[in-house]
C-alpha positions, -999 to +999 in steps of 0.1 A: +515-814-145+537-784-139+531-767-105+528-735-122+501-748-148+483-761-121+482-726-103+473-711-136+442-735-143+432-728-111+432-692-109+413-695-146+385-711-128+384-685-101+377-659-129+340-642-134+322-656-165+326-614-178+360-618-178+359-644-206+340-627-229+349-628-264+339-597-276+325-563-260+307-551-292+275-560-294+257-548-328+221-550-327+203-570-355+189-552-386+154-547-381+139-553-416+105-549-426+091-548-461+066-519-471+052-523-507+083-527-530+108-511-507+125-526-479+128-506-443+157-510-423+145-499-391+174-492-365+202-484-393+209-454-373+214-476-340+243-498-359+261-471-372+262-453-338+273-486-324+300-493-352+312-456-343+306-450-384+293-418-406+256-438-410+263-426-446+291-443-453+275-471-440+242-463-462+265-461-495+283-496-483+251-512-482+234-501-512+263-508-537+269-541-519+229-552-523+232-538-558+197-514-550+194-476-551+176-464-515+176-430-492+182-419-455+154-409-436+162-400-401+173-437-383+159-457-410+175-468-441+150-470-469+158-497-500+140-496-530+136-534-533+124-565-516+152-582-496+154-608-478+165-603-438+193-628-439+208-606-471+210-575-455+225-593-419+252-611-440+263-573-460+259-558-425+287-584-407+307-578-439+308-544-431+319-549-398+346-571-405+360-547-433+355-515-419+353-516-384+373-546-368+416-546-370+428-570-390+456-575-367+441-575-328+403-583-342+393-551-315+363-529-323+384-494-314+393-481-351+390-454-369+389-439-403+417-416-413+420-399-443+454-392-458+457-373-491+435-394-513+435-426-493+414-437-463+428-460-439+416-479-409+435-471-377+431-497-345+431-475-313+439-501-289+472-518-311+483-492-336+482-507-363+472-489-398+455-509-433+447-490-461+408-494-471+390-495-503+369-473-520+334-475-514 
C-alpha cells in the first residue's frame, strides 16, 4: 500500500463518527391517525418547516398525489379518506426527493424560484438550477 493511502486511512479513522454522517436533514415521520372517515396528519406543519416549503404547496402535493380532497387546519393536514401510514410516508419522501433535494449534489439547501411562468429548484450550496413541474 501507498504511503499516502495509508496516512489517509489513518487519518479516516481518527475522524468523529459526526463527521461521517450522510445527511444533516432529518424530517420527522408523518404522524397519522385516522378520525372517522378522514385521516389526520398530525405534525404536517413540522415537515414543511423542516423541508423549508410553503406547507401549502406541500398540502396541494399531497392531496393530488393520494388522489383525495382535504383542508389545512393550523399544523395538521386533514384528508378526507382512510389512508394507510405507509402511503402517505412513501408521497411524503417523494416530495422530498422532487422538490427539496438537488438533483446534482443530493444537498437539502434549495429553493424555489419563480421565473415568468416557470418554477425552478435552485441548490444553495452547488448552484445548480432544474426546472420543476406543475403541481
Amino acid at each position: 500500500m501507498d504511503p499516502y493511502e495509508q496516512l489517509l486511512d489513518e487519518a479516516k479513522k481518527k475522524l468523529p463518527d459526526a463527521g461521517r454522517e450522510a445527511s444533516r436533514l432529518e424530517i420527522p415521520k408523518a404522524l397519522v391517525q385516522i378520525a372517522g372517515r378522514q385521516t389526520i396528519i398530525k405534525n404536517s406543519g413540522v415537515i414543511a418547516r423542516t423541508i423549508r416549503r410553503d406547507p401549502k404547496l406541500f398540502a396541494k402535493y399531497l392531496f393530488k398525489e393520494l388522489a383525495v380532497p382535504g383542508t389545512i387546519k393550523q399544523n395538521e393536514l386533514v384528508l378526507l379518506g382512510k389512508l394507510r401510514e405507509d402511503m402517505i410516508q412513501k408521497r411524503i419522501d417523494d416530495f422530498i426527493k422532487e422538490f427539496v433535494l438537488c438533483h446534482e449534489c443530493g444537498k437539502p439547501d434549495t429553493v424555489i424560484e419563480l421565473f415568468e411562468k416557470a418554477s425552478f429548484l435552485r441548490c444553495e450550496a452547488c448552484g445548480a438550477r432544474r426546472a420543476m413541474r406543475k403541481i
